[in-house]
Legacy VTK file of the C-alpha trace (Angstrom):
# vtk DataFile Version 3.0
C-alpha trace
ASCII
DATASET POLYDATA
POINTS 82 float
-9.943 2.457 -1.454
-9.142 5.140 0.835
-11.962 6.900 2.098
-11.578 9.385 4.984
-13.240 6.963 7.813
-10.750 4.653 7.236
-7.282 6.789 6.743
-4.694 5.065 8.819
-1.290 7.011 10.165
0.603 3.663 10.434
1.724 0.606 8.663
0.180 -2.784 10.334
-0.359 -5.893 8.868
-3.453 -6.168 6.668
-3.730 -2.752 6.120
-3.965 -1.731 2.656
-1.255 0.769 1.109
-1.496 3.371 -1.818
1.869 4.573 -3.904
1.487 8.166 -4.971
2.445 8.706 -8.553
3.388 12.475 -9.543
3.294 11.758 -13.434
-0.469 10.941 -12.766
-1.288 12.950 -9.963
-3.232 10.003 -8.233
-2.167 6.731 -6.336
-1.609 4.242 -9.379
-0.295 1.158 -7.077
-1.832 -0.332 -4.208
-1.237 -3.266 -1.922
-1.572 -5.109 1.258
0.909 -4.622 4.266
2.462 -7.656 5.291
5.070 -6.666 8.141
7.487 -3.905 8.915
10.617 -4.260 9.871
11.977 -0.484 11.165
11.773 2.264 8.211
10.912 -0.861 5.556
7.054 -2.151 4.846
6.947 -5.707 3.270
4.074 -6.050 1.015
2.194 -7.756 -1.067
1.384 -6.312 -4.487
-0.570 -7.085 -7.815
0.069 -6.580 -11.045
4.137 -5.880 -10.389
6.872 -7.682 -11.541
10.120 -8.602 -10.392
11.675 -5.108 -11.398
9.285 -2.992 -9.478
6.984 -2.263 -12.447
3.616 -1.321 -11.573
2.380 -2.938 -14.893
3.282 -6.153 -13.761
3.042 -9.294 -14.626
1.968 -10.973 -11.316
1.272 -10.588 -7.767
5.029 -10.081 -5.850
5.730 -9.633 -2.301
8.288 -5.972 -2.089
9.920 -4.247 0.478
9.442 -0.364 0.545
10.649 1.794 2.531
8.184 4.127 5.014
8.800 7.463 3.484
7.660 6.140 -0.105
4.213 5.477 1.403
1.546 7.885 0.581
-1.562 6.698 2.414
-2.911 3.529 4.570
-6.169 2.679 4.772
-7.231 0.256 7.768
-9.957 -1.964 6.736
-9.181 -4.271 9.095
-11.084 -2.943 11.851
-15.451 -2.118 12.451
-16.688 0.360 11.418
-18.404 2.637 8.540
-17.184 2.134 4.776
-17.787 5.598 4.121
LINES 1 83
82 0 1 2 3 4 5 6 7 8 9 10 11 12 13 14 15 16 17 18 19 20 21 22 23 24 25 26 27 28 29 30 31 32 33 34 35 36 37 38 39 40 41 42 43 44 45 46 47 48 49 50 51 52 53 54 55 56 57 58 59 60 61 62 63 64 65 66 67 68 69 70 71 72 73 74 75 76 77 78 79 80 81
């Protein structure tokens, strides 16, 4: 989902989001940008719950904050999928 051609330095809507997870050493949540409001992303997220879990029970709109953001990927825009 995040390949280097379409690595993105900013939050925008649309643009897809990956959470970072130490424990795993890989991105284990992903999403979809919805807006930002200063420092905070709203999102849109699968398989999350009310809570925050990423074993979820549903698809749940979050707010996150920037800084917890590990990597964007813009696939909003042409251009290779590689």
């Amino acid at each position: 989902m995040f390949p280097t051609s379409r690595l993105a330095n900013t939050a925008k809507p649309g643009v897809v989001f990956g959470l970072y997870f130490p424990a795993l050493k890989r991105i284990a949540q992903v999403g979809f940008v919805e807006s930002i409001r200063g420092t905070w992303i709203n999102t849109i997220e699968a398989n999350t719950n009310l809570s925050g879990s990423r074993d979820g029970d549903g698809v749940h709109r979050r707010t996150r904050h920037a800084k917890t953001i590990y990597r964007y990927a813009d696939w909003t825009r042409k251009g290779s999928s590689r």
